[in-house]
C-alpha positions as semicolon CSV with decimal commas, in nm:
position;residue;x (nm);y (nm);z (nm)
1;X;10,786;8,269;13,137
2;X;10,767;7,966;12,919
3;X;11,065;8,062;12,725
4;X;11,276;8,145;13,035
5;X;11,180;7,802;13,097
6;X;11,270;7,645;12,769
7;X;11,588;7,827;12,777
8;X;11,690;7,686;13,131
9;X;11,662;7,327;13,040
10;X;11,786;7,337;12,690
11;X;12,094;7,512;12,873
12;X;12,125;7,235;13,112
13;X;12,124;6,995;12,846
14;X;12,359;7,141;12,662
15;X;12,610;7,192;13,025
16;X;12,537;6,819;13,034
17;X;12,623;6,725;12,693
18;X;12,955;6,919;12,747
19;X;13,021;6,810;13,096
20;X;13,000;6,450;12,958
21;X;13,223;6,517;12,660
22;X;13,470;6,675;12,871
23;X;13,454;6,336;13,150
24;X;13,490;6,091;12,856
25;X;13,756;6,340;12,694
26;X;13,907;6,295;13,036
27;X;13,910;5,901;13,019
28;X;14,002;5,837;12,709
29;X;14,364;6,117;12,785
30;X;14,420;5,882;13,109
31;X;14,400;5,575;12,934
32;X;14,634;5,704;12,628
33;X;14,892;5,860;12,846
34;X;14,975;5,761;13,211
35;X;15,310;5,903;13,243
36;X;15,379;6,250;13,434
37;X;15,115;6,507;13,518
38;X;14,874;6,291;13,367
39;X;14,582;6,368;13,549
40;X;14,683;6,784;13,487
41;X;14,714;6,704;13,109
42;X;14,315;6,468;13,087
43;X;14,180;6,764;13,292
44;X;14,317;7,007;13,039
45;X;14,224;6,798;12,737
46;X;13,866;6,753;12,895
47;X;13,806;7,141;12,952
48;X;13,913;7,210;12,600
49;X;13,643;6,918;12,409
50;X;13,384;7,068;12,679
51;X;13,477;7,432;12,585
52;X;13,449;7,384;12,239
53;X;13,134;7,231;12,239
54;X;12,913;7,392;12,494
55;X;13,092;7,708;12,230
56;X;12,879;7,614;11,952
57;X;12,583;7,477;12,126
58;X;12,563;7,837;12,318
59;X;12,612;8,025;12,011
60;X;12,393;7,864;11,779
61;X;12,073;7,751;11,992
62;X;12,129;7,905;12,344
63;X;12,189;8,314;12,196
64;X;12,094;8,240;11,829
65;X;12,429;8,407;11,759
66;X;12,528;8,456;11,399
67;X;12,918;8,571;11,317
68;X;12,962;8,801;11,063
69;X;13,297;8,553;10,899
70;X;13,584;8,342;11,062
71;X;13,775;8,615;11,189
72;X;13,439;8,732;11,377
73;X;13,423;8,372;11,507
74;X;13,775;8,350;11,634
75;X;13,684;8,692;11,830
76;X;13,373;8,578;11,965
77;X;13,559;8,246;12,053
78;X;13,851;8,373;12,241
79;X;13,610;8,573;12,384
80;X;13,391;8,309;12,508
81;X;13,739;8,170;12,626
82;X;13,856;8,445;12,833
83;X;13,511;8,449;13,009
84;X;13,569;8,111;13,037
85;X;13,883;8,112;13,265
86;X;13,676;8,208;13,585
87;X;13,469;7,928;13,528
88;X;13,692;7,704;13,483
89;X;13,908;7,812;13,781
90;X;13,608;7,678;13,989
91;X;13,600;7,364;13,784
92;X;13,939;7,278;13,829
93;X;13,915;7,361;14,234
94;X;13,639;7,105;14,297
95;X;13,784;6,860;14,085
96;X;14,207;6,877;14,179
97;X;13,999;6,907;14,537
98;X;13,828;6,613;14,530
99;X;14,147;6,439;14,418
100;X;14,348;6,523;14,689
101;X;14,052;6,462;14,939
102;X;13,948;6,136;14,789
103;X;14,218;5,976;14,554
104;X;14,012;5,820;14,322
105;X;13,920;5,854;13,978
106;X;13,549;5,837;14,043
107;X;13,586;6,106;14,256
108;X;13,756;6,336;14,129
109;X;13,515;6,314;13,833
110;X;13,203;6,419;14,057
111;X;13,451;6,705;14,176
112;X;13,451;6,777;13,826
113;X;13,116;6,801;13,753
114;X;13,009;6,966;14,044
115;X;13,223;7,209;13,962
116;X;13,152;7,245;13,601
117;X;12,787;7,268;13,710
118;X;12,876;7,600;13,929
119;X;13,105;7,720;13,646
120;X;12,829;7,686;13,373
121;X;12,575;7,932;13,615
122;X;12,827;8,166;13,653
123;X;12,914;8,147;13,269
124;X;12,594;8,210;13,115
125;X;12,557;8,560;13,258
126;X;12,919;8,671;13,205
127;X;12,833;8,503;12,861
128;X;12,512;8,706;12,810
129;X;12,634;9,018;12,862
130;X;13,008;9,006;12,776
131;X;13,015;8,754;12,477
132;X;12,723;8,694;12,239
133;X;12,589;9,118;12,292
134;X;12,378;9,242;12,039
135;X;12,553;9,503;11,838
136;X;12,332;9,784;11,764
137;X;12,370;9,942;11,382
């Protein structure tokens, strides 16, 4: 039970940690760039830093996930990626949603994270038993 527990909140925390790289990715895109699509392009920039690191924080402390070599790595990766899209479908609702009910910034943000916070549920199963599986010898 304890370890169910333990693995919960260090999962949270780690869905946090990327949520906020992936708002401050976000900011930083909209402040360089302002022209066309911008807001498209920071949400896209944003769900790449967040996908990269919740990547290795999952792998390494979440499923204690070792890859055989690089190539393994990108497999695992793009796998983690592919699972990903789903997710991130339901990110990217809530938050263009919350745009175009609110029209501001702020809001579309806590679009954003609500929707990252749905997305990272639904990730860790398809994650558990799709990407970082046990192979038996």
């Amino acid at each position: 039970m304890m370890d169910s527990i333990k693995l919960a909140l260090l999962y949270t925390a780690f869905a946090i940690i990327a949520t906020f790289c992936n708002i401050v990715a976000q900011d930083i895109s909209s402040y360089i760039y302002v022209g066309n699509f911008y807001i498209f392009i920071s949400i896209f920039i944003g769900t790449g830093v967040g996908l990269v690191v919740k990547y290795v924080l999952d792998k390494k402390y979440i499923f204690k996930y070792k890859t055989q070599n690089t190539k393994h790595d990108g497999k695992v990766f793009m796998l983690y990626t592919i699972m990903g899209i789903f997710t991130t479908i339901i990110f990217w609702g809530f938050e263009f949603g919350f745009h175009a009910a609110f029209g501001t910034k702020e809001m579309r943000y806590v679009g954003g994270i609500i929707g990252l916070m749905i997305g990272y549920i639904c990730k860790y199963y398809l994650d558990k038993h799709f990407v970082f599986r046990k192979v038996e010898a």
